[in-house]
C-alpha positions as a Markdown table, in Angstrom:
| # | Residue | x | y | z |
|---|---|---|---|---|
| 1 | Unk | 0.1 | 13.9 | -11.9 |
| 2 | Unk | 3.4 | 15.2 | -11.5 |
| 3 | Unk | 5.7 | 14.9 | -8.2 |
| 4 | Unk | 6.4 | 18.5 | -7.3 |
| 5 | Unk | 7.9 | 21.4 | -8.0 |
| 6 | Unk | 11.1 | 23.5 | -7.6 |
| 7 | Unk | 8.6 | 25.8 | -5.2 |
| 8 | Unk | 8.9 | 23.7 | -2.6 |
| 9 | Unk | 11.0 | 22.5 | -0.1 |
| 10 | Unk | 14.2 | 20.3 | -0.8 |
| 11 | Unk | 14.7 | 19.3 | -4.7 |
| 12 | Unk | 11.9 | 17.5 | -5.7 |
| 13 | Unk | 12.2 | 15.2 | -9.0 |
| 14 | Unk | 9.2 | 16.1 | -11.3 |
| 15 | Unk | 8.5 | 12.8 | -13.1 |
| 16 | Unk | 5.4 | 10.5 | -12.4 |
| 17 | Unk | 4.4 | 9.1 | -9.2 |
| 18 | Unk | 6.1 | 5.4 | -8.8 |
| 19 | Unk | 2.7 | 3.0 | -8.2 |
| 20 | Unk | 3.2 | 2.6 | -4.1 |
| 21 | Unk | 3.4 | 6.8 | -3.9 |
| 22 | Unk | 0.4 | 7.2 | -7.0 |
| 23 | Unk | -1.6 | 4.6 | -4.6 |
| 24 | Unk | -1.1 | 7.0 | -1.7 |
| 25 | Unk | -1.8 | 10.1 | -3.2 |
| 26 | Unk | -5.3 | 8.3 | -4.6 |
| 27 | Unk | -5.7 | 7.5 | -0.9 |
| 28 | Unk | -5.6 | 11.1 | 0.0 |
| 29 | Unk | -7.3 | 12.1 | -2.6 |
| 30 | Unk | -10.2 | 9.4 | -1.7 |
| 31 | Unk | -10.8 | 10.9 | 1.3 |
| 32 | Unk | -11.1 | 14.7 | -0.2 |
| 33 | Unk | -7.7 | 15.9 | 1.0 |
| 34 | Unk | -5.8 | 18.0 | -1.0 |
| 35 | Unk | -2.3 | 17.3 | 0.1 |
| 36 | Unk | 0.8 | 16.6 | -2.7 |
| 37 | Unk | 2.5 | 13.4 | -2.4 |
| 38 | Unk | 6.5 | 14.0 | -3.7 |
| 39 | Unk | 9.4 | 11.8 | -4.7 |
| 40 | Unk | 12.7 | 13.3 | -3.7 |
| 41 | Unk | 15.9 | 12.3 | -5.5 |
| 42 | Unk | 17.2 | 11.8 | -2.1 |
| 43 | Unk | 16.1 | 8.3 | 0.5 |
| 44 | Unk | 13.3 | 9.4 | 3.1 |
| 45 | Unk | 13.7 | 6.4 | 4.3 |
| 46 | Unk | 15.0 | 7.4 | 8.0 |
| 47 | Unk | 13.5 | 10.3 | 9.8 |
| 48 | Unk | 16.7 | 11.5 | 9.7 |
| 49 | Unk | 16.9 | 11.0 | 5.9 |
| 50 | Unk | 14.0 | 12.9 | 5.5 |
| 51 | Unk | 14.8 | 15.8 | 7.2 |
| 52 | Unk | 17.9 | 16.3 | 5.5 |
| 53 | Unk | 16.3 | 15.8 | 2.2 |
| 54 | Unk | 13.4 | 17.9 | 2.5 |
| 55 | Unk | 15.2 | 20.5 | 4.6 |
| 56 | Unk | 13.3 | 20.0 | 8.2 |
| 57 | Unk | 13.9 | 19.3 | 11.5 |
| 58 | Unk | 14.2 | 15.5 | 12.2 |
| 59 | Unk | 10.5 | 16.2 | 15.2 |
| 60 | Unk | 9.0 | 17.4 | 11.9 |
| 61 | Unk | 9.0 | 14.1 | 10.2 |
| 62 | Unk | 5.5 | 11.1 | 11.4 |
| 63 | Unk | 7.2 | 8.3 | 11.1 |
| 64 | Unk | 4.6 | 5.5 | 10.8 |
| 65 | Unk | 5.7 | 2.4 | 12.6 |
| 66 | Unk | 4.0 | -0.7 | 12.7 |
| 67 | Unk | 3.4 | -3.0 | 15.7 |
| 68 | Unk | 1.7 | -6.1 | 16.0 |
| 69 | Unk | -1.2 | -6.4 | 18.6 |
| 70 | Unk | -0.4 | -9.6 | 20.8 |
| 71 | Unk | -3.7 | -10.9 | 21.6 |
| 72 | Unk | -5.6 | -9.7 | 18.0 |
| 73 | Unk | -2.5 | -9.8 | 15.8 |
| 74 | Unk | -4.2 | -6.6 | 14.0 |
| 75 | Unk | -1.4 | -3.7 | 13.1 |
| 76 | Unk | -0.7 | -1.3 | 15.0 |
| 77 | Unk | -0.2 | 1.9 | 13.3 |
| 78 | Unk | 1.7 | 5.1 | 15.6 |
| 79 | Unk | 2.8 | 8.1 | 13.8 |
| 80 | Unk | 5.7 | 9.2 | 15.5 |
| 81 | Unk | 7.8 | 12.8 | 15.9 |
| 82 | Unk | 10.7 | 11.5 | 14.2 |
| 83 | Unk | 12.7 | 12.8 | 16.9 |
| 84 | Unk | 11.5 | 10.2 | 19.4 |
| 85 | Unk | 11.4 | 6.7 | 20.7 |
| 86 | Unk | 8.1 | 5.1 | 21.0 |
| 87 | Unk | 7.2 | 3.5 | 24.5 |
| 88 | Unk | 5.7 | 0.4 | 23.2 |
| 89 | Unk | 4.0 | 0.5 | 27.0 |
| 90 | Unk | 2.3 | 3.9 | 26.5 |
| 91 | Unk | 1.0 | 2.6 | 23.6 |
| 92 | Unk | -0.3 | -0.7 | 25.0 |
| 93 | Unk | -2.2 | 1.9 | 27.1 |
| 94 | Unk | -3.5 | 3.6 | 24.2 |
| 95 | Unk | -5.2 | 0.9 | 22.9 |
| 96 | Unk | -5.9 | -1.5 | 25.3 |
| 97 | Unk | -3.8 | -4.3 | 24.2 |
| 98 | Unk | -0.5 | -5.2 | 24.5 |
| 99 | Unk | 1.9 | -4.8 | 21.4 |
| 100 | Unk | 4.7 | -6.6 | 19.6 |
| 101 | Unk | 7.8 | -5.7 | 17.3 |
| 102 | Unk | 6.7 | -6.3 | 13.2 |
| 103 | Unk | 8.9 | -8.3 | 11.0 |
| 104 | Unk | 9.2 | -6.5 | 7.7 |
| 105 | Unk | 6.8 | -9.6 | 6.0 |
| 106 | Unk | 4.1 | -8.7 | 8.4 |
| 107 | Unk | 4.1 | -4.8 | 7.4 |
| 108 | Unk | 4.3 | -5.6 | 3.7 |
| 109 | Unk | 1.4 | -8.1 | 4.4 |
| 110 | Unk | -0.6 | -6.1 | 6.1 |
| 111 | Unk | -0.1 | -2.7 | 5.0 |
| 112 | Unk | 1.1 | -3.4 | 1.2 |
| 113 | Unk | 3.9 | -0.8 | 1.9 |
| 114 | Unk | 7.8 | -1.8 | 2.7 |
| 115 | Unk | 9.3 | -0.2 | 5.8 |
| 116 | Unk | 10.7 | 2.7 | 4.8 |
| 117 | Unk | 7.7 | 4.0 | 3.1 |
| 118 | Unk | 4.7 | 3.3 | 5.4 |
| 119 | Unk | 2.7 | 6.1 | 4.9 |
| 120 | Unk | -0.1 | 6.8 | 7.4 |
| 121 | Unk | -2.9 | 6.0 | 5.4 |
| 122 | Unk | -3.5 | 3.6 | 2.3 |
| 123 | Unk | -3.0 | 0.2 | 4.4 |
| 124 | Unk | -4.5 | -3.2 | 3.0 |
| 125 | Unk | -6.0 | -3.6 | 6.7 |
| 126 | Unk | -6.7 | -0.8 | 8.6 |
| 127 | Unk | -4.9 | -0.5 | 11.7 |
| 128 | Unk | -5.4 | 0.2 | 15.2 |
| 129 | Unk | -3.6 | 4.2 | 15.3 |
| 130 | Unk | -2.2 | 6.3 | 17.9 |
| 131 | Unk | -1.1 | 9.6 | 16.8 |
| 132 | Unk | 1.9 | 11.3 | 18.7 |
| 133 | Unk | 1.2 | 14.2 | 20.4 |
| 134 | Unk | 4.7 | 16.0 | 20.2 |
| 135 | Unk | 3.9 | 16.2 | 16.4 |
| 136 | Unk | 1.1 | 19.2 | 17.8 |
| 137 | Unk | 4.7 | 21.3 | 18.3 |
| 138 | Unk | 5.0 | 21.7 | 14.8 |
| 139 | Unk | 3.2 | 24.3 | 12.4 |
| 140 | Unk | 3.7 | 21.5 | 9.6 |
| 141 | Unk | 5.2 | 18.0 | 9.7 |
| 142 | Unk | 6.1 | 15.7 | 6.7 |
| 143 | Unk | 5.3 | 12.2 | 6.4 |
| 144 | Unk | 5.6 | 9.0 | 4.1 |
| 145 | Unk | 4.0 | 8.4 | 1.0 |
| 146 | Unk | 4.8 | 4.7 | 0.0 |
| 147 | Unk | 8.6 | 5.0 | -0.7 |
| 148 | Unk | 11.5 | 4.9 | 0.5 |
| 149 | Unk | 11.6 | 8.6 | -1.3 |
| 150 | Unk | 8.0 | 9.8 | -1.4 |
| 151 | Unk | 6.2 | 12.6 | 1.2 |
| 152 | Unk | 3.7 | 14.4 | 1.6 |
| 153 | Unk | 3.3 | 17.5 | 3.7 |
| 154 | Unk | 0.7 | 18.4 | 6.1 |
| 155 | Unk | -0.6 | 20.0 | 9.8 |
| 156 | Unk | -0.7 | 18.3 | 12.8 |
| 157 | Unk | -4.6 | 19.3 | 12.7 |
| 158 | Unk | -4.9 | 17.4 | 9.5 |
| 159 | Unk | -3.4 | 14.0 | 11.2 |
| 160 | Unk | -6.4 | 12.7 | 12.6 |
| 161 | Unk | -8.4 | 13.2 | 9.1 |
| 162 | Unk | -5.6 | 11.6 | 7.1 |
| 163 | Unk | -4.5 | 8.3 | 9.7 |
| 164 | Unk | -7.5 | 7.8 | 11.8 |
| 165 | Unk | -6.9 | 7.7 | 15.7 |
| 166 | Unk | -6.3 | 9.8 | 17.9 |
| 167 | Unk | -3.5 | 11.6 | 20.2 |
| 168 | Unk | -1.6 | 10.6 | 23.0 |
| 169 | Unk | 1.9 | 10.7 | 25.0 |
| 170 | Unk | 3.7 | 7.6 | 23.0 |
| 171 | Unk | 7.3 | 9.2 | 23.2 |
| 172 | Unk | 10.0 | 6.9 | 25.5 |
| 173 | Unk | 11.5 | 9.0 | 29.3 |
């Protein structure tokens, strides 16, 4: 399967999926969606990153970040507007439990991505998720595909489907 095409947005590189974005796009795939991971010349690892490269707005990108429950030690997955700050309180709330910062060997561990490529599905352990509602502003947003330069694009409608969980207020102020 090739990476994309010159159709869409940003320039991306049409060569073979590397193994961490081929395992996403079989994740999607494996639950009957129909969405196109692709690897940009360009790093997507930063929101910010991404945006430029694909030729969004930085609220456009779900970040996945990973926290560590603090009673359960299970992940915590929240897919984040890329234009915010997540309120590790609100999403205590969300779940019930109490959360921690994850040290990049726990993410690896536990979701056999590196940061900077978490994509929102495709984890070794599922997590506990908690979608960000700000992402419903958008008509489509853009999120990681299992490296530091793969993406796939999708609705905010198609969130739940693709990372589980559900929506609620997570953004910081």
């Amino acid at each position: 399967m090739n990476a994309g095409t010159s159709d869409s947005p940003g320039e991306a590189a049409a060569a073979p999926l590397k193994a961490s974005a081929r395992r996403v796009q079989e994740a999607l795939a494996g639950r009957g969606l129909d969405f196109e991971v692709r690897e940009f010349p360009a790093s997507t690892r930063t929101s910010a990153e991404a945006a430029a490269a694909i030729g969004c707005s930085v609220g456009q990108i779900a970040k996945s970040l990973i926290f560590r429950g603090k009673a359960s030690g299970r992940p915590v997955l929240v897919v984040a507007s890329g234009s915010n700050r997540v309120d590790e309180k609100k999403v205590a709330a969300a779940i019930g439990e109490a959360i921690g910062r994850a040290d990049a060997e726990f993410v690896r561990a536990r979701t056999g991505f590196a940061i900077g490529g978490v994509p929102p599905l495709g984890h070794l352990e599922p997590p506990l998720v908690v979608l960000d509602e700000d992402l419903k502003a958008y008509d489509e947003i853009w999120a990681a595909a299992g490296t530091p330069n793969a993406v796939f694009r999708l609705t905010p409608a198609d969130l739940p489907a693709v990372a589980g969980g559900a929506f609620a207020e997570v953004r910081q102020g």
